[in-house]
MIDOSE-1310 file (N, C-alpha, C; in nm, 2 decimals, decimal comma, always signed):
residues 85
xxxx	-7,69/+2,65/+7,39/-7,75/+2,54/+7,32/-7,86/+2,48/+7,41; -7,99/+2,46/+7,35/-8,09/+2,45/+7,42/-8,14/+2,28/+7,36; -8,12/+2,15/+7,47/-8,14/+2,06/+7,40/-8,31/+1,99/+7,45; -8,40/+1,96/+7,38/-8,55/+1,95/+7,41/-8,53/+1,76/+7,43
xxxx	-8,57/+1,70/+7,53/-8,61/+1,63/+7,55/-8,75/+1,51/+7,54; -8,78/+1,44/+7,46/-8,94/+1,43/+7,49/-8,92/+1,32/+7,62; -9,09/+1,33/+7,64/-9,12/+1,30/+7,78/-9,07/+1,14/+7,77; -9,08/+1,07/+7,69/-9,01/+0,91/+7,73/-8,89/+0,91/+7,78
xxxx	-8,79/+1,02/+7,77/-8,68/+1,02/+7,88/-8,67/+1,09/+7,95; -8,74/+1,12/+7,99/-8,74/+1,25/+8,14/-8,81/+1,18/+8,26; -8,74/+1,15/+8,37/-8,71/+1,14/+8,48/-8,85/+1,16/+8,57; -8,92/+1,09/+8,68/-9,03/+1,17/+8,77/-8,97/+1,32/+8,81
xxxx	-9,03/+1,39/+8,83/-8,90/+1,52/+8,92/-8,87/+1,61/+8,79; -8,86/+1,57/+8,71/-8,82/+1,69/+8,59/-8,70/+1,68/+8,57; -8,59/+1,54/+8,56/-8,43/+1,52/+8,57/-8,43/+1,42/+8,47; -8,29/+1,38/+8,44/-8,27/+1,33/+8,32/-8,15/+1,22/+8,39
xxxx	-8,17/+1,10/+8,34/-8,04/+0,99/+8,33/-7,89/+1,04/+8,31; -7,81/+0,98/+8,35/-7,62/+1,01/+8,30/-7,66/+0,95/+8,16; -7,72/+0,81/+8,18/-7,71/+0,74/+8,07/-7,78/+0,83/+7,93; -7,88/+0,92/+7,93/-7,95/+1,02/+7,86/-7,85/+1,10/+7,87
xxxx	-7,78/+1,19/+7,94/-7,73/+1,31/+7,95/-7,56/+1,26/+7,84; -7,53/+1,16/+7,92/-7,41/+1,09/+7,83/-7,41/+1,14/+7,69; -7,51/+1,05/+7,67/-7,54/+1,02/+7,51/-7,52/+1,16/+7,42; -7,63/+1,22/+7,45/-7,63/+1,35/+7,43/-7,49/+1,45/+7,42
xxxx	-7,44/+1,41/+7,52/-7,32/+1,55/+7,54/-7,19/+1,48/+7,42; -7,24/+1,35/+7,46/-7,10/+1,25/+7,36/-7,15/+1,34/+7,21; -7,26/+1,31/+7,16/-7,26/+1,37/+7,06/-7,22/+1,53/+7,05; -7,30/+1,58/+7,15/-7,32/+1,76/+7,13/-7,14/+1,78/+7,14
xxxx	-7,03/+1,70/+7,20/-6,92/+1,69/+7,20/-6,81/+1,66/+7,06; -6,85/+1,54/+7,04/-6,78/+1,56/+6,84/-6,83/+1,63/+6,79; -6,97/+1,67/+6,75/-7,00/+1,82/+6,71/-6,91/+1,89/+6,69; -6,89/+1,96/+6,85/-6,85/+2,11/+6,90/-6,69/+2,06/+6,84
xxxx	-6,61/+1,96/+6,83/-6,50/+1,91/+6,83/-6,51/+1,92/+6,70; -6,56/+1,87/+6,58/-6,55/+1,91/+6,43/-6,54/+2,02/+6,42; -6,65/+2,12/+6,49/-6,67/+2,25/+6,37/-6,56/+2,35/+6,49; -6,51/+2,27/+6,59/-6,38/+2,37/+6,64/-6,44/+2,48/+6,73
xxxx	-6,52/+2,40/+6,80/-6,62/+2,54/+6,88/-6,53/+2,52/+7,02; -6,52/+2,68/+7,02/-6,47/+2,64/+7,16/-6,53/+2,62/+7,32; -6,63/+2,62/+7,33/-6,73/+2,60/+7,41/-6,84/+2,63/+7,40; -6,93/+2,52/+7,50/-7,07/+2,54/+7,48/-7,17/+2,57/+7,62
xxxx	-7,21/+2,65/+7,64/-7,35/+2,67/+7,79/-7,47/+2,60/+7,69; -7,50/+2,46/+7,78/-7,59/+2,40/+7,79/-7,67/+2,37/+7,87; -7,84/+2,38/+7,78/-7,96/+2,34/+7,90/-8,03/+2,24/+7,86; -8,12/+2,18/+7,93/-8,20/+2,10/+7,91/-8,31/+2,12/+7,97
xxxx	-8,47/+2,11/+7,87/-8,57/+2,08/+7,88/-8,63/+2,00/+7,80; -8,79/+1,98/+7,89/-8,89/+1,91/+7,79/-8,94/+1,97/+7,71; -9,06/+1,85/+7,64/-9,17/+1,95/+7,51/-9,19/+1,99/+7,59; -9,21/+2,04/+7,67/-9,35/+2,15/+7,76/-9,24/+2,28/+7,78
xxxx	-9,14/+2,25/+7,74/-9,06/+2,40/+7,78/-8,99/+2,44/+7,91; -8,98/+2,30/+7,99/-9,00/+2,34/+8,16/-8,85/+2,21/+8,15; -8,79/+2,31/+8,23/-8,64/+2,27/+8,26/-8,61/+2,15/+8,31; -8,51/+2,09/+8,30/-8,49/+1,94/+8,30/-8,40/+1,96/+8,40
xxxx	-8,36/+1,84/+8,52/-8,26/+1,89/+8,61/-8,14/+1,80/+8,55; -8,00/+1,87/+8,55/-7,91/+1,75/+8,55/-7,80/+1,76/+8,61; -7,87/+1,78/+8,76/-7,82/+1,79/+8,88/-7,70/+1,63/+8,88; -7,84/+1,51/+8,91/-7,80/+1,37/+8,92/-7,71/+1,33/+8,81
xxxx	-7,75/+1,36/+8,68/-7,71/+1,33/+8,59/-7,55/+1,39/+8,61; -7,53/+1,45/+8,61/-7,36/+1,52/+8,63/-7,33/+1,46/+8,69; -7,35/+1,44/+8,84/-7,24/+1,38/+8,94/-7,24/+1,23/+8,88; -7,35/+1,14/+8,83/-7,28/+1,04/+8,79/-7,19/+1,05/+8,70
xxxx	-7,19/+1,14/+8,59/-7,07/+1,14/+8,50/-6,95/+1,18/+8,57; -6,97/+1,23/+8,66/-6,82/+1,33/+8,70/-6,77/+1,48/+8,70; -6,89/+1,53/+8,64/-6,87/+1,64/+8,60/-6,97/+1,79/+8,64; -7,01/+1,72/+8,76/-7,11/+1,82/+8,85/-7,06/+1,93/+8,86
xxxx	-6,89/+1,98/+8,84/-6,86/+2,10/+8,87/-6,90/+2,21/+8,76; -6,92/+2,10/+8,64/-6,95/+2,25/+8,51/-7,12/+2,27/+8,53; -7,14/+2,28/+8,60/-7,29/+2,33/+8,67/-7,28/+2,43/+8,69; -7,35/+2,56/+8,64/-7,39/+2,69/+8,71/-7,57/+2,69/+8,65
xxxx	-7,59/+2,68/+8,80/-7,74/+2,72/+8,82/-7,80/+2,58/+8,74; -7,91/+2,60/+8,61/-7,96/+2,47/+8,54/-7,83/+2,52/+8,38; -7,78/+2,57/+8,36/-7,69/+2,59/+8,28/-7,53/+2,47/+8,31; -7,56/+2,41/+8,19/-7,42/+2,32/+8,19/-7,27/+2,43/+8,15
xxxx	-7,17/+2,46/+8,16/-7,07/+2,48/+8,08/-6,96/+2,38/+8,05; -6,96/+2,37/+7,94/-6,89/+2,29/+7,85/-6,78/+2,38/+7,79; -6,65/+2,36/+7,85/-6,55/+2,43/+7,81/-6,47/+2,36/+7,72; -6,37/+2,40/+7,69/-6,29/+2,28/+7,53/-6,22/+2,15/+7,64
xxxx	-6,18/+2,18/+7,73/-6,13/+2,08/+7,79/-6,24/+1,98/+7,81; -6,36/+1,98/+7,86/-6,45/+1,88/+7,88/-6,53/+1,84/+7,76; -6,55/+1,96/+7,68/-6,58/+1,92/+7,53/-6,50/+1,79/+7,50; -6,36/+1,76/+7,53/-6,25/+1,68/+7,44/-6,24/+1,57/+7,55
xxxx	-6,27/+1,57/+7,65/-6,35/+1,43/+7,74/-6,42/+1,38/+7,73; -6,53/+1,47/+7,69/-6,67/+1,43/+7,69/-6,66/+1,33/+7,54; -6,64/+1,40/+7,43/-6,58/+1,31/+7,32/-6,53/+1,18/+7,30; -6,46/+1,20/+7,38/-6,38/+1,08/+7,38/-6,43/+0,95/+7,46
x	-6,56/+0,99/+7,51/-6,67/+0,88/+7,62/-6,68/+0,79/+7,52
């Protein structure tokens, strides 16, 4: 899942807020939680197509470890955390 950001919330640097990234996963999370998905690899970019970091953005949530590379993994366990934010 590829989520596009426009430029009024993206970061100097090309990075995104917890408070942005939050929001976002809270949702992309009851989603994945209705339709019973069992996991999701998540990225983030701008309109311009140029990757978003959410390096910062993880460690303030807590969850810096489902980072590989600019790919989020969102497995059912963190799906059902993330939900419940």
């Amino acid at each position: 899942m590829t989520v596009v950001l426009s430029s009024d919330v993206v970061q100097p640097a090309e990075s995104v807020t917890a408070e942005t990234l939050g929001r976002v996963l809270g949702i992309v999370s009851r989603s994945a939680e209705e339709m019973n998905v069992g996991g999701v690899v998540f990225y983030v970019e701008d309109e311009e197509g140029t990757d978003v970091s959410t390096v910062r953005a993880t460690e303030d949530l807590g969850i810096a470890e489902a980072l590989d590379g600019s790919a989020l993994l969102l497995t059912p366990e963190r799906l059902e955390r993330l939900a419940r934010r």
